[in-house]
N, C-alpha and C positions, 0 to 999 in steps of 0.2 A: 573759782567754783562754777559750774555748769551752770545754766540756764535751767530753771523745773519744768519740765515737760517739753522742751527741746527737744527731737530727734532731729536728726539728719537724715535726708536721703540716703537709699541705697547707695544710687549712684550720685555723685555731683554730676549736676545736670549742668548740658550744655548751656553758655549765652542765652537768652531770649527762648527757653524750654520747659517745659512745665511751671506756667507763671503761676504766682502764691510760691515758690520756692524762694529761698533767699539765695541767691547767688554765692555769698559769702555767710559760712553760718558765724551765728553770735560771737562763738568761741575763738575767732582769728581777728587779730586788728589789725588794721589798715597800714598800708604801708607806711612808714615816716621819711623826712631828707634824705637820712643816708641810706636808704636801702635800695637796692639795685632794682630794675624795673622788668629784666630780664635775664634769662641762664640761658645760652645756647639757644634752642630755638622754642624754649619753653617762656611764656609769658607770665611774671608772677603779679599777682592780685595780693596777697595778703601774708601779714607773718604768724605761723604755726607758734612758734615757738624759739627758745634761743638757747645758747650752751657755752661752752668752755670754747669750743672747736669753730662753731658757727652757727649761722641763724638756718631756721627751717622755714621756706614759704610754701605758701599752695602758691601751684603754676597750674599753666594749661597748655596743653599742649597746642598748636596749629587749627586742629579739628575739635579741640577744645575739651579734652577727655580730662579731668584731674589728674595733679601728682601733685609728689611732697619731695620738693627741691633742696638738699644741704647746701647752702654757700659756704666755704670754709672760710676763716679770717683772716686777713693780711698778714700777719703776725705767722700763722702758720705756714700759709703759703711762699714765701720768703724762706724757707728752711728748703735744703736740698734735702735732706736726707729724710723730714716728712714727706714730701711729693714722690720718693721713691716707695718708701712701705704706705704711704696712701695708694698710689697705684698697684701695689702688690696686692694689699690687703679688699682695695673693688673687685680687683681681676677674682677673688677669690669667694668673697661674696655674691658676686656673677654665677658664680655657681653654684649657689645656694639653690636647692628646689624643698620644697613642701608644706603643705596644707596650711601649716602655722606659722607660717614669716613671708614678710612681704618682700618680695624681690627689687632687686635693683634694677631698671629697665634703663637706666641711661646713667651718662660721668662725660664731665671733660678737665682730666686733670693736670693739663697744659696750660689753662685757663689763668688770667692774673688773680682770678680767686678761684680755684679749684671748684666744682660742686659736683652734685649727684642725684640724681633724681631717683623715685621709687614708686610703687603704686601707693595712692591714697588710699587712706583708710580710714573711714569718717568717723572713729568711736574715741570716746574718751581712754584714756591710760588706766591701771589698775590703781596706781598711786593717787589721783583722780576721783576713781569712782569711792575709792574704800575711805578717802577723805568728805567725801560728800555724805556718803551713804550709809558709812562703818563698814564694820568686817564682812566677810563671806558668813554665809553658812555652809558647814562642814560638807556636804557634799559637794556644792560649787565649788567648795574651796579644795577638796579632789580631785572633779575633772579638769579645774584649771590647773593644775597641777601636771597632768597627765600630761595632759594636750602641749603644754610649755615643754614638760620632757621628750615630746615627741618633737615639737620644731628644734631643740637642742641635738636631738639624733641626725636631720636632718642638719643641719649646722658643722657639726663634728662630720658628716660624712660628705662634705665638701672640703675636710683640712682646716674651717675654721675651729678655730674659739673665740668666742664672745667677747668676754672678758669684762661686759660692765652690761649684765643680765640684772635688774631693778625693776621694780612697777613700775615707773617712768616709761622704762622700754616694753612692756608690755601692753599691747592696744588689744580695746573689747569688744568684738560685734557679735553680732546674729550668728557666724559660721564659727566661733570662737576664738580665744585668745589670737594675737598677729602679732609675733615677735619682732624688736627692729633694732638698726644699730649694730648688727652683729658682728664683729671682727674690727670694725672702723675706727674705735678707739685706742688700738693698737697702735697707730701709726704715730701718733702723739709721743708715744713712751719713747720716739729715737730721738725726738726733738732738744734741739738747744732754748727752745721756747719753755717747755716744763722743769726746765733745769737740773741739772744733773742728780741721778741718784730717786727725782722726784714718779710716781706713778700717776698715771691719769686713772680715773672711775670713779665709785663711790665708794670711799671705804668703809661704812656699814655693809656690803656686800663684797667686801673681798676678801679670799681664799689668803689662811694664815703665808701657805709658799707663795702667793705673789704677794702679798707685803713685806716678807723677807726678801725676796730681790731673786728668789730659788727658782730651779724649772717649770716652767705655770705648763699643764697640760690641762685637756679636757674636763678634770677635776676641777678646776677652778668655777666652771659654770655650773656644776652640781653643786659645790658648797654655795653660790646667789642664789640657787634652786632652794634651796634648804631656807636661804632666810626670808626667799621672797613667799615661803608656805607657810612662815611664820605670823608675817607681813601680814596674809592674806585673811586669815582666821582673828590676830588681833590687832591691827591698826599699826603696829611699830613692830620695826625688825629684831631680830633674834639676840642681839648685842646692844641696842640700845641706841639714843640717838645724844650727841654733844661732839663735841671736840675733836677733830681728826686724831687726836694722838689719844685720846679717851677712849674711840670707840674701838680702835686698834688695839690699846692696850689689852681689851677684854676679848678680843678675839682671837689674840695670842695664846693669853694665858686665863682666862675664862671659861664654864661652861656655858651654852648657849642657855638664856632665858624662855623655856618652853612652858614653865607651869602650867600657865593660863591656855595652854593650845591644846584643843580637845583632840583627841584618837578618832580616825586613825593621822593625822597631820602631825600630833605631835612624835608618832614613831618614824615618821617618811621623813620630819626634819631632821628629827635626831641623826639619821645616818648618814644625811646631806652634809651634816656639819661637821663630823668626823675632822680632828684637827689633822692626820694621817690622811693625804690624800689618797692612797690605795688602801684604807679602808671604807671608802666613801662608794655608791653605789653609783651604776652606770645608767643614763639616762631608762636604758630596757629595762631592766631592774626597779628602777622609780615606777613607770607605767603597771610594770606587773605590781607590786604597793599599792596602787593605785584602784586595781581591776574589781577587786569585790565591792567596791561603793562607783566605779563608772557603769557598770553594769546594770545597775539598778533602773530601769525603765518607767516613765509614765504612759498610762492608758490614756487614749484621745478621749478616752468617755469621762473623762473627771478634766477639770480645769481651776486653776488657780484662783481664788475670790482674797481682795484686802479690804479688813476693813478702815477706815481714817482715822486711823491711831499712830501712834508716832512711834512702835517698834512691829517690823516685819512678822516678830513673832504669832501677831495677832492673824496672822494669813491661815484659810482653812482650807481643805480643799470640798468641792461639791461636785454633785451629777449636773453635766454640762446637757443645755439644752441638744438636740441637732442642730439649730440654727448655729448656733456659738460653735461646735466640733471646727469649722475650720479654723480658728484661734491655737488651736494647737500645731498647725504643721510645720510649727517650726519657724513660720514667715514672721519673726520679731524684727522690727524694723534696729538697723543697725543705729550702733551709736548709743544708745541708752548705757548706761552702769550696770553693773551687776551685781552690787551689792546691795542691800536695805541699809536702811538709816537706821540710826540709834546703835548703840555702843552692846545690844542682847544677844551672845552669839550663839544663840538655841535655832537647830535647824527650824526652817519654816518649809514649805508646808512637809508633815510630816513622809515619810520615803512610805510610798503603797507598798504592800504585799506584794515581792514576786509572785508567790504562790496562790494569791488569791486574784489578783488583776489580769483579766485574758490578756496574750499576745496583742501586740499594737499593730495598726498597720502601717505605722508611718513613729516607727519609735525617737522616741526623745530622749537623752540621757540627761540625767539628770544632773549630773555633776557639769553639764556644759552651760555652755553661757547663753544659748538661743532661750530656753523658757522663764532663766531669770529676769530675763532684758523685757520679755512681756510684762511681770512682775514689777518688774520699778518703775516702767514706764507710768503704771496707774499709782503705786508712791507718790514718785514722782511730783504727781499731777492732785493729789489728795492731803500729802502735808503741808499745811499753812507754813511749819518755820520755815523752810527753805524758798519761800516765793515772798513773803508779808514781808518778813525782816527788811529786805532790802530796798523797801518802797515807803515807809512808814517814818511820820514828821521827826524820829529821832536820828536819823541819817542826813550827812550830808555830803553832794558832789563836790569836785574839785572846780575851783575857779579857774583853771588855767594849766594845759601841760607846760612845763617850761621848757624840758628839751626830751630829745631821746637820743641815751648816751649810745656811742658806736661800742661795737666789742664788749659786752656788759659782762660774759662769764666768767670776766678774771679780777672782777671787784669792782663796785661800784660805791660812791658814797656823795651827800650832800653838806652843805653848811649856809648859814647865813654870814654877812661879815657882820658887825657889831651896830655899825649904824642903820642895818638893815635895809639898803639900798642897794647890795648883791648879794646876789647868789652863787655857789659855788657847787658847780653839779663833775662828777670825775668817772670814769670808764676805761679801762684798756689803756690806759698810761696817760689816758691824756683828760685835761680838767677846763673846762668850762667857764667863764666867769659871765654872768647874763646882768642884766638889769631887772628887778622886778617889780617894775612900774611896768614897761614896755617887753619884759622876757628880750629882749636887742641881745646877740650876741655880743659883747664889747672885747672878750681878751681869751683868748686860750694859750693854754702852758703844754707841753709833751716833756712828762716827767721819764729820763735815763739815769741808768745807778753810774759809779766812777767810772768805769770802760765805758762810757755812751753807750751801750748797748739800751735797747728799750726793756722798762719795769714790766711786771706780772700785772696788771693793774693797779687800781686805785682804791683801795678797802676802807680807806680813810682819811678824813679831811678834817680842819680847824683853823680858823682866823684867830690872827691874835687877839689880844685883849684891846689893842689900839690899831687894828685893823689895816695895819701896814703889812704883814706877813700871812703866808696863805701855808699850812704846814700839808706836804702831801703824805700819806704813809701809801705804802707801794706793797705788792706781793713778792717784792725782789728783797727784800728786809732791810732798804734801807729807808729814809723818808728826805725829802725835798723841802728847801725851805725859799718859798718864792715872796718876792717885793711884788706886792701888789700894783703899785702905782708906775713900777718902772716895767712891768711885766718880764723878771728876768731872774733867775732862780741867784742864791744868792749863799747856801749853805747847805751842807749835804751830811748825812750820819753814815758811817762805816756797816757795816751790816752782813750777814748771811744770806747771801741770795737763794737759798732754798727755805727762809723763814718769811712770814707775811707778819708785814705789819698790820694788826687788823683794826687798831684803836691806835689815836692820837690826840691829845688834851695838854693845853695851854696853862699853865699855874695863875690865878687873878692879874697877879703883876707884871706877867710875860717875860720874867725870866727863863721858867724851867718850862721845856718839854718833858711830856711823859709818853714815853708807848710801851705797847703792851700786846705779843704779838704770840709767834711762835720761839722767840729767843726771851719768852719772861716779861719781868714788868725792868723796864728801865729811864731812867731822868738825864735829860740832856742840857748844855745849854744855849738856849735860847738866843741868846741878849749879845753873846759874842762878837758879832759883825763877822765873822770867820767863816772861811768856807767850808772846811774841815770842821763842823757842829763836835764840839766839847763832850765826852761823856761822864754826869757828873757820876754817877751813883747805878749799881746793878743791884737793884730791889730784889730781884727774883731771877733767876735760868735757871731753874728745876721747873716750871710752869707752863704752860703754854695757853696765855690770855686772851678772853674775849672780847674786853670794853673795860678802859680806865676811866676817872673819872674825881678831879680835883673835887672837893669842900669849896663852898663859897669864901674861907677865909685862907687858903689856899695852904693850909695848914698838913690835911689828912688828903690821901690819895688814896682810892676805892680801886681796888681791881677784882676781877671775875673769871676764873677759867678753871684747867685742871691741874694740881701739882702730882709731878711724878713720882716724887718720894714721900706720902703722904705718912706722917706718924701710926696713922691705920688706913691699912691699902685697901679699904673698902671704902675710905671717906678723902677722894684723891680731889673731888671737886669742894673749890672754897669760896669765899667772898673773903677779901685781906685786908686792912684798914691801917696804911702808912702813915708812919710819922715822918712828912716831908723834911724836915729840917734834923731828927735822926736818924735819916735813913734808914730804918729798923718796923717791920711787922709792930704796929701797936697791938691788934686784936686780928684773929682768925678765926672766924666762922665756917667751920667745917659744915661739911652737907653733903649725901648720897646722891643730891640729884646735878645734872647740870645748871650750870648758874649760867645765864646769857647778857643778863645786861644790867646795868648801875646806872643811877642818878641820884645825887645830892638834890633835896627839897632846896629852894634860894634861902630858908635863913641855916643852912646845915645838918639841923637838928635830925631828919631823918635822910634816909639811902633806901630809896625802890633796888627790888631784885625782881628779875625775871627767870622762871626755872622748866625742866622739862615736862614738871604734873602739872603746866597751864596756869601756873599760881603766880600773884606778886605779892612779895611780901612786904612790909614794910616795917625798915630797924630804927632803932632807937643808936644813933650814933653816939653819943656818950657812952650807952651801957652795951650796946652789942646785941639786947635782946629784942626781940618782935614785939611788935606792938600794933600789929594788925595785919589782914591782907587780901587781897581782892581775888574774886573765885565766882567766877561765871563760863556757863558750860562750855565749852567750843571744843573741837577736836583739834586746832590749827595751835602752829607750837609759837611761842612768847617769844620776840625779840629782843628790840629794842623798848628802852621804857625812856618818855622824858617830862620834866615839871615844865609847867606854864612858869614862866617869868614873876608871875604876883602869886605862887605857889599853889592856887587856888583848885588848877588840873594836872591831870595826870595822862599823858597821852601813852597808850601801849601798844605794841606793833601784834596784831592777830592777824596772821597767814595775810590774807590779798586784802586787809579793812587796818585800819587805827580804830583802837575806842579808847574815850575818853571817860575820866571818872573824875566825879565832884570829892574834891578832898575831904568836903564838909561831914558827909555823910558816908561817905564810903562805896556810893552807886554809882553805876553806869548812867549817863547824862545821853550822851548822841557816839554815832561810829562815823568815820569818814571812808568812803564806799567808792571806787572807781567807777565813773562811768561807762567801762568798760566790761562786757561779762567775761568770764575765765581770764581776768586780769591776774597778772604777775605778784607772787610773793611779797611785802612791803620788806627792805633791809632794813629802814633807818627812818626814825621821822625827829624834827627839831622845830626849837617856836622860834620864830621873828623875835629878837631883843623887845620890840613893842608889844607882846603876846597878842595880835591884831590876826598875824597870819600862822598855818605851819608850813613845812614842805617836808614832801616825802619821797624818798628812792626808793623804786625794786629791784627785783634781781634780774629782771630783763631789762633796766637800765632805764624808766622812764621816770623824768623830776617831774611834780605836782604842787602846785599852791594851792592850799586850803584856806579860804574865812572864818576862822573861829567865830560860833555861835554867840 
């Protein structure tokens, strides 16, 4: 989450240059061990951000001007046939020109890690602001519209396509939206890295013919045009958000979810989405959609007033002094959001009278993002929740980072071992084992499926029950089973290397593995001594699971994900509650919404769910039915959920925080809050066997110890 009332400079200022500047704004963290110190003749300060492909820094140039540096990852790099369509697909991006995407100004992709440099752009991402601040209002949420169709023309009239056009890749300033990434994920899909058959992007934004494997033209960026309009008016995309094979399915064979998207956006998405891609409209076409709400002007003689309320809606507009007239011209300082806060999506302030408002001298549209960015800036700066929360004696910092994993976008995951004297932190194939007295490095493993070839990452981790065995689950679909003390892997599961293992869980006694991935829920064994791991039982391959999760008596096995062939194909997402010893579905809890994460309370009796309406519920394992659930505002989406060891908390993953709740009562107690701002998504958090400590993984790959309160 941004900082409130943070702007960024226009420009990143030089070294030792307009002092009172921050050299590094809040939103970037500081380099760690592995990160490289420099790119070519660029010097980097700090990390942007991180991806599937590689990490983003601010650099500086020699003369000291910013940029935003890709380093590609080893793993990448090492492929011939990436570095060929990487260099195709820069060469081609080089030629990108216009108003709304940031150019590529430098690459050396001969380099033992490839990167690329481009201009900086100081402003938050749309995915960013519309999480901080909620939705657009429908005008903004027009010209950003426009303006994105116009850097798309621009795009397409270079021979690119995009191919992974999201909020994420949309950046917000004063001059308007700055498209990025354009073409570059392309180079990925040739890779023996992504594994065969596999696509790179995001699949809530992909065009039905690139998930079918079909000719991907220029259409393809109009149908993420369509869902990013979706996006933009109301907080989540047009298809929905769970499960890659979930939100695929509904984009197949679904209509897009537009109800709730006010006109004119909900017409402009509609014909973005067109499952027919030559029915689908061409960037010009969008623009002209567009033209009757960008057109709309404000007079300099009126200026925006908010008052300290916690929905935009409250904004009026009034007669501007002359002193204040220069507030209008446009000079909103970059970097601000543009969106308001609060979930209201009633335009604010109301669109003047063309026909009554004289000619401007210095027009503004209003669908653009320069007069919004004035607007939130004083939000911003006026709502208590977004500055208080995170300051206040119910929060608390982390005691320690433990590591920061290399390579984090291809799975990352944490565990304690039993006697809680290590930790087990995993990334990019390879797994960590620290000390968490001292965080000492002591042992690392580099987890390879049967061909040695190196795994997709590390999605999941568990010690056994006697702390001898460390189980890896891999993105390559099989799982690792390594001797702790001898540091040396010791049994291996057969698998689909185009399935991710994304959960893995130990039975009490340490006989049975359980995973639960993209090939189902399945039971292994454990105990064998064997290298070739035993498969006992296939619970489920109609499924594709998000989090297993054994009974304390190690009886009932809890899975979460979505099954394909659902009795009613409208209720494909379940929670399933196995009978380990008859292999058989005891109870099936069907549900419309996504189910994310399972935990058995320590005496059994209940099972937390975490879902996609921010809700946890909690079951009654005996009977199957609710018996309560925890519901507090937030717009970030539900993870992981885990109980304290003396059952007493309840720890839940909310976007970049854990909060915790008193089982007693049913309340929020305290949140655990990164000391970092615009800190990383949390994936996963877990208690210390002594419930003394937690620790937490995100998805940019950093482990955290927390002191339980």
């Amino acid at each position: 989450m941004s900082q409130p009332g943070y702007v960024p400079p226009a420009v990143p200022p030089v070294r030792g240059e307009r002092p009172g500047w921050p050299t590094t704004p809040p939103s970037h963290r500081p380099l760690g061990p592995g990160d490289p110190a420099e790119a070519g003749p660029y010097r980097l300060e700090a990390v942007l951000g991180a991806g599937g492909m590689g990490r983003v820094y601010l650099g500086r140039t020699p003369a000291g001007s910013a940029v935003a540096v890709k380093v590609v990852h080893r793993e990448y790099a090492g492929d011939r046939a990436f570095r060929t369509r990487f260099e195709h697909e820069v060469a081609a991006a080089r030629r990108v020109q216009g108003l709304y995407t940031v150019p590529v100004v430098d690459a050396d992709l001969r380099a033992d890690e490839p990167w690329l440099a481009t201009a900086y752009v100081p402003g938050p991402s749309l995915q960013d602001a519309v999480a901080e601040y909620g939705p657009l209002p429908v005008d903004a949420a027009v010209g950003l519209i426009a303006r994105v169709a116009e850097a798309l023309q621009s795009i397409h009239a270079a021979d690119v396509i995009h191919r992974d056009l999201k909020p994420s890749n949309i950046l917000l300033t004063a001059e308007g939206p700055k498209v990025i990434d354009f073409g570059i994920a392309r180079a990925a899909d040739v890779t023996s890295v992504t594994g065969t058959g596999m696509l790179t992007g995001t699949p809530a934004y992909m065009a039905p013919e690139y998930i079918r494997g079909q000719t991907v033209t220029e259409a393809v960026d109009v149908f993420a045009l369509g869902v990013v309009a979706c996006f933009a008016v109301t907080g989540r995309p047009a298809f929905g958000v769970g499960s890659h094979h979930g939100v695929t399915y509904r984009i197949l064979e679904q209509a897009p979810d537009l109800d709730d998207c006010p006109e004119p956006v909900r017409t402009i998405a509609a014909g973005c989405l067109e499952k027919d891609p030559r029915r689908r409209p061409t960037p010009a076409e969008v623009i002209q959609l567009c033209l009757p709400r960008t057109r709309t002007v404000v007079s300099p003689g009126t200026r925006t007033v908010v008052s300290p309320a916690p929905g935009l809606h409250d904004a009026v507009t009034t007669p501007a002094s002359p002193a204040t007239r220069q507030e209008q011209g446009g000079g909103a300082a970059p970097g601000g959001p543009v969106a308001p806060s609060g979930s209201d999506t009633r335009p604010y302030p109301p669109s003047p009278d063309p026909h009554t408002t004289p000619a401007p001298s210095l027009p503004v549209l209003l669908g653009g993002v320069g007069i919004l960015v004035l607007v939130v800036m004083l939000v911003a700066v006026l709502l208590p929740e977004h500055s208080a929360d995170r300051d206040t004696p119910s929060s608390i910092k982390p005691v320690a980072t433990i590591t920061e994993v290399l390579h984090p976008g291809n799975g990352v995951a944490v565990a304690f071992s039993p006697d809680g004297k290590t930790i087990a932190a995993g990334g990019g194939g390879r797994v960590e084992l620290r000390d968490v007295a001292d965080r000492k490095l002591r042992a690392t493993f580099t987890q390879r499926d049967k061909s040695g070839k190196a795994v997709l990452g590390t999605p999941s981790l568990a010690f056994s029950p006697n702390g001898k065995l460390l189980a890896v689950g891999t993105g390559s679909g099989v799982v690792g089973l390594w001797d702790v003390a001898k540091r040396r892997q010791v049994g291996l599961t057969h698998g689909d290397r185009t399935k991710t293992i994304e959960s893995v869980a130990f039975s009490p006694d340490g006989k049975l593995l359980a995973t639960g991935g993209g090939d189902g829920v399945r039971l292994w064994d454990a105990d064998s001594g064997k290298e070739q791991i035993g498969e006992v039982a296939v619970l489920d391959d109609e499924a594709s699971i998000d989090h297993v999760a054994f009974s304390p008596d190690g009886r009932t096995l809890a899975s979460a994900g979505y099954n394909f062939f659902p009795p009613v194909p409208s209720e494909g997402y379940s929670v399933r509650l196995w009978d380990v010893s008859g292999r058989k579905a005891r109870k099936t809890l069907y549900d419309s919404k996504q189910i994310w994460g399972v935990a058995f309370s320590p005496d059994g009796k209940t099972l937390a769910t975490t879902d996609e309406d921010y809700t946890v519920t909690l079951l009654n394992v005996a009977s199957g039915r609710q018996e309560g659930s925890l519901v507090d505002e937030t717009d970030a989406q539900l993870r992981t959920v885990a109980f304290s060891p003396d059952g007493k908390t309840l720890a839940v993953v909310m976007g970049d925080e854990v909060w915790l709740w008193d089982m007693a009562d049913h309340k929020r107690r305290t949140s655990l809050i990164s000391d970092q701002e615009n800190a990383d998504n949390v994936k996963s958090v877990v208690f210390r066997p002594d419930g003394q400590f937690l620790a937490t993984m995100t998805y940019g790959g950093t482990a955290r110890l927390w002191k339980m309160p």
